[in-house]
N, CA, C and O atoms as a DFTB+ gen file, in Angstrom:
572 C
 N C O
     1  1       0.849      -1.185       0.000
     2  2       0.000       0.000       0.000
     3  2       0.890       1.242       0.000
     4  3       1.485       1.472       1.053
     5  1       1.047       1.973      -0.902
     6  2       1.493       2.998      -1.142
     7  2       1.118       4.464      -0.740
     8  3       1.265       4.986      -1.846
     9  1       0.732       5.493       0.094
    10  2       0.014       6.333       0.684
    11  2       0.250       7.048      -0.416
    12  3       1.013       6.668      -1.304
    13  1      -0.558       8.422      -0.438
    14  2      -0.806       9.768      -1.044
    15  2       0.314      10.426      -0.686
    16  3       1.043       9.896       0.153
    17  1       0.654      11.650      -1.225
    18  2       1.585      12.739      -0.898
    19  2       0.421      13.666      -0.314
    20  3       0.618      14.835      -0.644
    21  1      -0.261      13.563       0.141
    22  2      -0.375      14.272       1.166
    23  2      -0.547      13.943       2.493
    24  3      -0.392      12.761       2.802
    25  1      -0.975      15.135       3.744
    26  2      -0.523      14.475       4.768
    27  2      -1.383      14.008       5.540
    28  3      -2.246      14.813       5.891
    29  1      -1.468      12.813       5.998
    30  2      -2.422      11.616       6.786
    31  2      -2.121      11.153       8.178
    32  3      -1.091      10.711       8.687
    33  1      -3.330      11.384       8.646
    34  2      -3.411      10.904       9.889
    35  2      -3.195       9.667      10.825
    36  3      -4.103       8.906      10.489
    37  1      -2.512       9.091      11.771
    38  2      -2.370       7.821      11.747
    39  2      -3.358       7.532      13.030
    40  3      -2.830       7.961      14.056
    41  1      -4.524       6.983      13.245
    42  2      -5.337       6.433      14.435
    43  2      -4.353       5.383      15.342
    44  3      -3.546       4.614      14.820
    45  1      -4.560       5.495      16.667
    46  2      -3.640       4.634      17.410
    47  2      -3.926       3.200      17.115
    48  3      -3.091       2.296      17.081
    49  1      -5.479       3.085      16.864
    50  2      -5.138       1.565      16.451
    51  2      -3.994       0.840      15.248
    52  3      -3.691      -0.353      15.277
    53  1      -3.413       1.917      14.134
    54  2      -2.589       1.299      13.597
    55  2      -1.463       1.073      14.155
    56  3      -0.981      -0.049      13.999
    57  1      -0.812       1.965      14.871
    58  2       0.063       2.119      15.653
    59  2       0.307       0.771      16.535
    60  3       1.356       0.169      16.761
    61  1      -1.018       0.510      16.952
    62  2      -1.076      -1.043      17.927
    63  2      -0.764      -2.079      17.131
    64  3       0.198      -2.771      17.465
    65  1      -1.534      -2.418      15.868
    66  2      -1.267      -3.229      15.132
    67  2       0.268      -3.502      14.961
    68  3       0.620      -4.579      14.479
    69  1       1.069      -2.690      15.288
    70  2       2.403      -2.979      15.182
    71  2       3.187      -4.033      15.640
    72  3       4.191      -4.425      15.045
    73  1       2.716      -4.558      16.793
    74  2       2.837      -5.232      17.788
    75  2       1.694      -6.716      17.854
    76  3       1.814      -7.508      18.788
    77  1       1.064      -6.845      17.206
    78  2      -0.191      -7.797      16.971
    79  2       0.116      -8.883      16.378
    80  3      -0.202      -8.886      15.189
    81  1       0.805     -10.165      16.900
    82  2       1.149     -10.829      16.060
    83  2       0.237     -11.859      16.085
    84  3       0.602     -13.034      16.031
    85  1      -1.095     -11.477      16.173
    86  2      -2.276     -12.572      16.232
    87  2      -2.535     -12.123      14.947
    88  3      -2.929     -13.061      14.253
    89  1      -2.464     -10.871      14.229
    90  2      -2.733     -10.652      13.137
    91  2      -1.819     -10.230      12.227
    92  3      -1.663      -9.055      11.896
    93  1      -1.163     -11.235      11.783
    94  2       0.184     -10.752      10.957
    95  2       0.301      -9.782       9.932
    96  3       1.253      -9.015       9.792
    97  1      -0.940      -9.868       9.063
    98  2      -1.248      -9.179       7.907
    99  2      -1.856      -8.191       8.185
   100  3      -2.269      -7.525       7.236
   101  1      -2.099      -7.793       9.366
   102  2      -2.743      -6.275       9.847
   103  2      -0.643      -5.670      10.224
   104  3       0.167      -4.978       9.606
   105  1      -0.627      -6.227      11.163
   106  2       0.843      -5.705      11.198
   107  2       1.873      -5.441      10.225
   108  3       2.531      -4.403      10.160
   109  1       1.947      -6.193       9.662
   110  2       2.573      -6.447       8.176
   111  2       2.220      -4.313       7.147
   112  3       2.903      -3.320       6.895
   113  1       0.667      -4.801       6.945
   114  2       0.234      -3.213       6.797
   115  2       0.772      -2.152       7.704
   116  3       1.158      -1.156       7.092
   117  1       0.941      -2.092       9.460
   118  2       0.822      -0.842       9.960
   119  2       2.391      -0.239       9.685
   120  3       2.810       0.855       9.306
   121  1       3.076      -1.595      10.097
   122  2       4.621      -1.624      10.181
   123  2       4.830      -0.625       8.575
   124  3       5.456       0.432       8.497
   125  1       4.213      -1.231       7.595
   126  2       4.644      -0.158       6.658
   127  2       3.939       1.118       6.936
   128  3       4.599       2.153       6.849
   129  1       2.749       1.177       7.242
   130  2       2.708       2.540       7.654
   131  2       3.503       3.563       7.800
   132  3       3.875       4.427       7.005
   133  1       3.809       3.298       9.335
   134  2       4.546       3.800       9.980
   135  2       5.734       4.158       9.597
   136  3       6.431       5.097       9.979
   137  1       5.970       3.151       8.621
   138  2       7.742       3.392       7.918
   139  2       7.807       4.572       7.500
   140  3       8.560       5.487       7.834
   141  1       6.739       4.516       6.527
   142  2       6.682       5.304       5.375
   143  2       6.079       6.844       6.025
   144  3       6.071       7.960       5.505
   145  1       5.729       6.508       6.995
   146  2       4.886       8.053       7.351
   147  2       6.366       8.555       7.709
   148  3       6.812       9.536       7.113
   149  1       7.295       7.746       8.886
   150  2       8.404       8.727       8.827
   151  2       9.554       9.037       8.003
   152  3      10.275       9.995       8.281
   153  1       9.795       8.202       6.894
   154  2      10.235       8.944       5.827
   155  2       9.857       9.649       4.710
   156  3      10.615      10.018       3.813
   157  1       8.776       9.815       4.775
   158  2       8.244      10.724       3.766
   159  2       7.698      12.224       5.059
   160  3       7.197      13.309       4.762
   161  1       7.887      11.937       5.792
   162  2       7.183      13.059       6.760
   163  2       5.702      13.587       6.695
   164  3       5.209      14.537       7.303
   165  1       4.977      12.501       5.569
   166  2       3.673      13.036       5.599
   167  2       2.658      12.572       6.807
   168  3       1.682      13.260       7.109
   169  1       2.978      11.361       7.455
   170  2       2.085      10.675       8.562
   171  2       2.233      11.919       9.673
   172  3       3.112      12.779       9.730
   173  1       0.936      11.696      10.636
   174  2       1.311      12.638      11.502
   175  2       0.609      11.669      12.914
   176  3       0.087      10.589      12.636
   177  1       0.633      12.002      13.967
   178  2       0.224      11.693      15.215
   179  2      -0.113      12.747      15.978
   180  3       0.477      13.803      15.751
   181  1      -1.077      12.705      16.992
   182  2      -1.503      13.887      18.424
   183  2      -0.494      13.629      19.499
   184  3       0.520      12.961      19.296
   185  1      -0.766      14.119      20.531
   186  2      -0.786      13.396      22.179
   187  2      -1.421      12.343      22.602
   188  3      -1.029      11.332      23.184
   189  1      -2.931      12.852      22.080
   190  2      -3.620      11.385      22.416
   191  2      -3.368      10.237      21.768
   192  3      -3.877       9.248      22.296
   193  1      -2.486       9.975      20.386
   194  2      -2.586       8.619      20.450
   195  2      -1.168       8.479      21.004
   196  3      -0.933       7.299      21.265
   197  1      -0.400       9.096      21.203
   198  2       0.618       8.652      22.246
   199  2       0.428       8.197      23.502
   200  3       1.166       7.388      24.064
   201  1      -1.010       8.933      24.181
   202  2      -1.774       8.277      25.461
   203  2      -2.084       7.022      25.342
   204  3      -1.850       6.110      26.135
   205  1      -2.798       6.977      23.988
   206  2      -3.337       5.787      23.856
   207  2      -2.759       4.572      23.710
   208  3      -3.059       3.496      24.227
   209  1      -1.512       4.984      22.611
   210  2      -0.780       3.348      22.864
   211  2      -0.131       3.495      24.283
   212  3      -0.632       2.545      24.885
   213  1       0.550       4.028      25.006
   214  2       1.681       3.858      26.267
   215  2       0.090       3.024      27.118
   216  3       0.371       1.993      27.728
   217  1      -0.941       3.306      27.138
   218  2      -1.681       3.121      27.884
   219  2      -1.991       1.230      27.379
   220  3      -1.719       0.326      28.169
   221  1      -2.405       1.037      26.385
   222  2      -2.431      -0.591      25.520
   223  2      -1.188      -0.966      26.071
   224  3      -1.234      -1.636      27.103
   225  1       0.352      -0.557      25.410
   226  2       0.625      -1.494      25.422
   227  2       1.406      -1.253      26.925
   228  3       2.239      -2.137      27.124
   229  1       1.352      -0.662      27.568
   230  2       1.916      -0.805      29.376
   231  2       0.725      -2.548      29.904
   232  3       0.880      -3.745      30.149
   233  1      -0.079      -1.785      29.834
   234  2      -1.362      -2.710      30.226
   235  2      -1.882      -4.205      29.683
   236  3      -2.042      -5.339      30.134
   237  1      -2.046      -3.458      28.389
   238  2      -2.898      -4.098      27.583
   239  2      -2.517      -5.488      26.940
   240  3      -3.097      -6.574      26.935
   241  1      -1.101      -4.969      26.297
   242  2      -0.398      -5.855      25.541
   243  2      -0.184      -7.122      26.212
   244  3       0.207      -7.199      27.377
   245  1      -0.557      -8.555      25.143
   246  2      -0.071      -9.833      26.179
   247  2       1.019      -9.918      26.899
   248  3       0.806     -10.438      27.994
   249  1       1.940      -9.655      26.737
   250  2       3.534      -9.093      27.257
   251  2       3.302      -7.500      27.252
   252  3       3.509      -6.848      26.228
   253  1       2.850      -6.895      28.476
   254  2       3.124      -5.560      28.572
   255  2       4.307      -5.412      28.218
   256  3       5.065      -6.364      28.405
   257  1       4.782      -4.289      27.656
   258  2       5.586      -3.624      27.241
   259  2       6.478      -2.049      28.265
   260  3       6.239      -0.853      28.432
   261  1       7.524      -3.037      28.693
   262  2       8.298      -2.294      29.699
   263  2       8.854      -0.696      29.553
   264  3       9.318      -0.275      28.493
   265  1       8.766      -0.082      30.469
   266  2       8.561       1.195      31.114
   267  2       9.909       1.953      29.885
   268  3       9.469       2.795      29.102
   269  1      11.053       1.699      29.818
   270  2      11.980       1.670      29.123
   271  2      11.946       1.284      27.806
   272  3      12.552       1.951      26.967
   273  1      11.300       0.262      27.491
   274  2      10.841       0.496      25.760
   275  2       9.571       1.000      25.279
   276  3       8.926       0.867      24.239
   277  1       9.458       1.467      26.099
   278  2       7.841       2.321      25.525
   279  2       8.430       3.896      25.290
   280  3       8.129       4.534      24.281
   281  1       9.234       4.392      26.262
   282  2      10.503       5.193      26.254
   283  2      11.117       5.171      24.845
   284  3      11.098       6.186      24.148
   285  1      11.450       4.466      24.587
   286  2      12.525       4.116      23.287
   287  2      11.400       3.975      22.126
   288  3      11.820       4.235      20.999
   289  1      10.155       3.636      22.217
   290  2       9.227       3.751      21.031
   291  2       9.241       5.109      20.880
   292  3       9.919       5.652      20.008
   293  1       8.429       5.813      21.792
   294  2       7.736       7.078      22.014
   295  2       8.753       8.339      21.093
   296  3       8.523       9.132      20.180
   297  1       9.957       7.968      21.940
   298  2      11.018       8.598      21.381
   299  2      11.429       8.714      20.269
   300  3      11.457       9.731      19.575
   301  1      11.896       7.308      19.946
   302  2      12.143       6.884      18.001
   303  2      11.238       7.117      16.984
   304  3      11.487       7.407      15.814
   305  1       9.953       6.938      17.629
   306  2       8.720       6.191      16.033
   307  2       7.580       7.493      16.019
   308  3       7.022       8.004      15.048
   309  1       7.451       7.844      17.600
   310  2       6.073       8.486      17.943
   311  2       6.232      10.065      17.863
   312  3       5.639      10.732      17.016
   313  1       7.028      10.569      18.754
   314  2       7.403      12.133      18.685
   315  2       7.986      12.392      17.386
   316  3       7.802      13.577      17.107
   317  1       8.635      11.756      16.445
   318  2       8.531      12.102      15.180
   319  2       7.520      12.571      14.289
   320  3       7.698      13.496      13.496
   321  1       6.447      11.922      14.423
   322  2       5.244      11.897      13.567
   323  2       4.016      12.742      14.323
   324  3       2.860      12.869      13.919
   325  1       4.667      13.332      15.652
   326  2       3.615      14.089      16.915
   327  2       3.537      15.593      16.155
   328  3       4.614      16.122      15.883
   329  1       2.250      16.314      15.795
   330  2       2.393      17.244      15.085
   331  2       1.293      17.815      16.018
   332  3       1.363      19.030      16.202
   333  1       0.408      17.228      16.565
   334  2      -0.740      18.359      17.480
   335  2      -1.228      18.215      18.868
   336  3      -1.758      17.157      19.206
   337  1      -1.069      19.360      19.836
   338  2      -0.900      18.790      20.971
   339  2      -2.158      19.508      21.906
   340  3      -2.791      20.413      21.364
   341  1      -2.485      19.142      23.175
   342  2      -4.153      20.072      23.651
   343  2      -4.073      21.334      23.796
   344  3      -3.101      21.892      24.306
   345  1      -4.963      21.841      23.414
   346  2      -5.724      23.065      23.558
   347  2      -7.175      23.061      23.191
   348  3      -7.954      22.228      22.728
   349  1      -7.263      24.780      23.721
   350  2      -8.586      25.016      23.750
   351  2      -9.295      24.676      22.511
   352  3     -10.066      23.718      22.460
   353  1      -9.082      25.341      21.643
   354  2      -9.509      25.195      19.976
   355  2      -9.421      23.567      19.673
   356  3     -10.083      23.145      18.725
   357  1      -8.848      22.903      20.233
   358  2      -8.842      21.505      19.644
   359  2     -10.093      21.056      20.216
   360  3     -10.991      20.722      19.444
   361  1     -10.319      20.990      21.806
   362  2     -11.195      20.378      22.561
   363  2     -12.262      20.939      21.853
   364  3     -13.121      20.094      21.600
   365  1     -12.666      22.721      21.200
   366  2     -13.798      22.577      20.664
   367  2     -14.354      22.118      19.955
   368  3     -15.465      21.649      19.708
   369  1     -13.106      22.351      19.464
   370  2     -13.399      21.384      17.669
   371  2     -13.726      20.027      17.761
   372  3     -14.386      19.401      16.931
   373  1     -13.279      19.623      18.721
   374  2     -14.092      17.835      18.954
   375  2     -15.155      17.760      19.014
   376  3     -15.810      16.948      18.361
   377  1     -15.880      19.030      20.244
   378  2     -17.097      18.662      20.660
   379  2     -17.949      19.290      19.376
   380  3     -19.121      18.950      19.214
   381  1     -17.463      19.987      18.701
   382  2     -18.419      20.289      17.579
   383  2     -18.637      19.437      16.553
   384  3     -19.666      19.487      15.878
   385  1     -17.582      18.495      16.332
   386  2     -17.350      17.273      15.375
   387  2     -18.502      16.151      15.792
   388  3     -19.238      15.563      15.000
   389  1     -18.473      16.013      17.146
   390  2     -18.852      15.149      17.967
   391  2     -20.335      15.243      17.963
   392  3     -20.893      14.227      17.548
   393  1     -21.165      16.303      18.356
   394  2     -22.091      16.752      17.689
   395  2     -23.137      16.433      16.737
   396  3     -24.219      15.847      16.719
   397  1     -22.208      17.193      15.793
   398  2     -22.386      16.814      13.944
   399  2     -22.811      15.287      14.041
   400  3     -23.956      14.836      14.090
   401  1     -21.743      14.685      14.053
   402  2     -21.578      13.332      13.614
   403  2     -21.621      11.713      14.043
   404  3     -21.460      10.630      13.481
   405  1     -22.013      12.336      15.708
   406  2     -21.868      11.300      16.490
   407  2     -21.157      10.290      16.916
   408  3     -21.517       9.214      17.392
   409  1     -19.311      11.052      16.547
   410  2     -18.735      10.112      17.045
   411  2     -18.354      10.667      18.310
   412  3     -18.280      11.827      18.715
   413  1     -18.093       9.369      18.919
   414  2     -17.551       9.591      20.218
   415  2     -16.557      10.649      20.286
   416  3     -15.774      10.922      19.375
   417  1     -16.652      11.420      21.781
   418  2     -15.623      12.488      21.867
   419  2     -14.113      12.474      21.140
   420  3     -13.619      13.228      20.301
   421  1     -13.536      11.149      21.910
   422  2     -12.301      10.805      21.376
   423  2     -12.203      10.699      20.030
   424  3     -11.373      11.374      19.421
   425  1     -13.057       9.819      19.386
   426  2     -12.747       9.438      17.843
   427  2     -12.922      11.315      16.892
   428  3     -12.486      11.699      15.806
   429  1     -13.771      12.043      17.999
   430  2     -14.135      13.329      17.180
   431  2     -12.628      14.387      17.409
   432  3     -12.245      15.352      16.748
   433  1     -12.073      13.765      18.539
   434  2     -10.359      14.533      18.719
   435  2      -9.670      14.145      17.284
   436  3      -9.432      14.907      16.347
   437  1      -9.435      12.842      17.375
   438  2      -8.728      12.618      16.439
   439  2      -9.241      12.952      15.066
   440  3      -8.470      12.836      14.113
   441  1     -10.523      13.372      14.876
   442  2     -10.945      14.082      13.699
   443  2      -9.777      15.602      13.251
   444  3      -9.025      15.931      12.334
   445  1     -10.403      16.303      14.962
   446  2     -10.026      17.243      15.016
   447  2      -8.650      17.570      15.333
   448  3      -8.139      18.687      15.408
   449  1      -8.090      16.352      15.518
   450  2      -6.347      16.990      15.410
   451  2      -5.855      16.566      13.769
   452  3      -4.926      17.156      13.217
   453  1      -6.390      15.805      13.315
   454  2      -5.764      15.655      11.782
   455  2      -6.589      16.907      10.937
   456  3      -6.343      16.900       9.731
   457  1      -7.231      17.636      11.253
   458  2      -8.028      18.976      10.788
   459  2      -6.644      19.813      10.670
   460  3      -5.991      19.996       9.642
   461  1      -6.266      20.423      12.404
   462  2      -5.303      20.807      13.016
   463  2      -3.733      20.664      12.356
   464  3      -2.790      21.455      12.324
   465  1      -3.906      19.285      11.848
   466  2      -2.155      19.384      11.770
   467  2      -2.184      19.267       9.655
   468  3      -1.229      19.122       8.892
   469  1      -3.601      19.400       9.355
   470  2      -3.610      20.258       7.639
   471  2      -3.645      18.727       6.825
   472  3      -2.926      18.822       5.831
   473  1      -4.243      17.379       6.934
   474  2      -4.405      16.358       6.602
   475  2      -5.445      16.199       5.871
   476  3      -6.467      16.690       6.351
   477  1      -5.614      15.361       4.249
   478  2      -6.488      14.976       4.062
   479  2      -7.412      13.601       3.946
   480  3      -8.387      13.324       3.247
   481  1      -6.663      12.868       4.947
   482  2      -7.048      11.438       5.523
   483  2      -6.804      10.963       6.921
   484  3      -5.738      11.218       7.482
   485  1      -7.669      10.342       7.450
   486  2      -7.332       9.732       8.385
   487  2      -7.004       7.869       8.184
   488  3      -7.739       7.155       7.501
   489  1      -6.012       7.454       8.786
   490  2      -6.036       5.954       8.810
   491  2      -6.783       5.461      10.073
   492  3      -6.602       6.067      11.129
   493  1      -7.461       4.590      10.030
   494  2      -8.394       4.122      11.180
   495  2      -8.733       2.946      10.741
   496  3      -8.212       2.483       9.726
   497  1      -9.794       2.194      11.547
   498  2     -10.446       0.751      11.692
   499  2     -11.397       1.281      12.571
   500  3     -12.229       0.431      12.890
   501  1     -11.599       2.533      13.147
   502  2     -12.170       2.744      14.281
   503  2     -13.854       3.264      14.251
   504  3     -14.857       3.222      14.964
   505  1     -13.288       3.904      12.569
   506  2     -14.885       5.213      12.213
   507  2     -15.363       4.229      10.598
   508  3     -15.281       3.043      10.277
   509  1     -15.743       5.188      10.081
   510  2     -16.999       4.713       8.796
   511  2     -15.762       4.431       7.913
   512  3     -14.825       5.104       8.341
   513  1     -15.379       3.632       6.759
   514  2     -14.551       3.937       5.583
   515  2     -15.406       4.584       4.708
   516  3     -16.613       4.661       4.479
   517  1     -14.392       5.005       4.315
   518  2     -14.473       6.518       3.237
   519  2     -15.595       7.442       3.582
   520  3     -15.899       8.238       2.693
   521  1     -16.308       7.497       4.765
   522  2     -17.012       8.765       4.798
   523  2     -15.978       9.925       5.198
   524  3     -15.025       9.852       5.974
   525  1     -16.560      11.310       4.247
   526  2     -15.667      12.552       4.386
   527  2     -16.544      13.395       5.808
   528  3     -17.749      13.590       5.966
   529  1     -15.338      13.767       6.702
   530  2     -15.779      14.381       7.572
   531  2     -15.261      15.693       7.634
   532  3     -14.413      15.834       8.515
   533  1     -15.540      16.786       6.901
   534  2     -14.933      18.239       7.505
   535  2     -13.752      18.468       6.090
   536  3     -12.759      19.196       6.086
   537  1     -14.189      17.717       5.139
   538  2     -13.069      17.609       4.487
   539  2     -11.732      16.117       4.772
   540  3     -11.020      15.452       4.020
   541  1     -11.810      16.133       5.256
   542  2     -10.859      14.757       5.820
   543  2     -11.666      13.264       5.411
   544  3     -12.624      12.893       6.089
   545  1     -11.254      12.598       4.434
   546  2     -11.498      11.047       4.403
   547  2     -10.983       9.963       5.132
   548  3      -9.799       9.756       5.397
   549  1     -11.955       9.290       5.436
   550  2     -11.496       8.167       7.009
   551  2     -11.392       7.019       6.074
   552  3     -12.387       6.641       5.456
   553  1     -10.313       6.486       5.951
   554  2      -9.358       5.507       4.848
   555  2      -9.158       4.134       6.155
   556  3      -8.426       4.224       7.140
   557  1     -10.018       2.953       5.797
   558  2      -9.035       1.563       6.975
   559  2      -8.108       1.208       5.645
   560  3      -8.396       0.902       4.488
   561  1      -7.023       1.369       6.262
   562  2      -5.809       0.678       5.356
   563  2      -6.165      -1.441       5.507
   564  3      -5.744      -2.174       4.612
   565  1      -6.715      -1.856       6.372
   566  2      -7.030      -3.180       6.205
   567  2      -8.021      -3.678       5.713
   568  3      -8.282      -4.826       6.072
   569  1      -8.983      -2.966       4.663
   570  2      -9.676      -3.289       3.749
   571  2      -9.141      -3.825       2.696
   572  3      -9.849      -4.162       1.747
């Protein structure tokens, strides 16, 4: 899967998929993702999905994932691709998304930070495929 030149959003669930080796061929996909978002510099990430994975995989993951390599992810893979971080204008923009469209608060952040950081896709598994929200198309790369 080859992405667009322009710049796209990455949902934390791909991010997780990284690590999923119940699903090889979902991983297989994110792992390139991710590659490619940081050498081309078009992928981008929030805060929150940096919350979101440290929070999976501390916890979540069958082998939590130790205090020190979550450190060494965050660092290497994640703050690279971190382009939008909280504020006021973001939180509104959720709840106005949220609103509209009825997604959940969170899923309406991550609307509203790939708005924020000038994207015209989101990657997800999480929301509708291909409905356009605000301008932004919600793309599952595992279709």
């Amino acid at each position: 899967m080859s992405l667009m030149k322009d710049r796209y959003f990455i949902d934390t669930n791909i991010i997780i998929y990284m690590f999923d080796k119940d699903h090889p061929d979902k991983r297989e996909i994110a792992v390139k993702i991710v590659k490619e978002a940081l050498e081309s510099n078009f992928g981008c990430i929030s805060y929150q999905v940096i919350q979101e994975f440290c929070n999976v995989a501390l916890k979540k993951f069958k082998i939590p994932m130790s205090a020190g390599d979550c450190r060494y992810f965050i660092q290497e893979f994640l703050i690279p691709m971190c382009s939008v971080f909280p504020g006021t204008e973001l939180y509104f923009s959720a709840l106005e998304i949220s609103e509209s469209t009825q997604y959940s608060f969170y899923d309406s952040l991550i609307i509203a930070s790939s708005l924020s950081s000038g994207c015209t896709s989101i990657l997800t598994e999480n929301m509708q495929h291909n409905q356009i929200v605000r301008g932004v198309k919600i793309i599952n790369p595992f279709l």
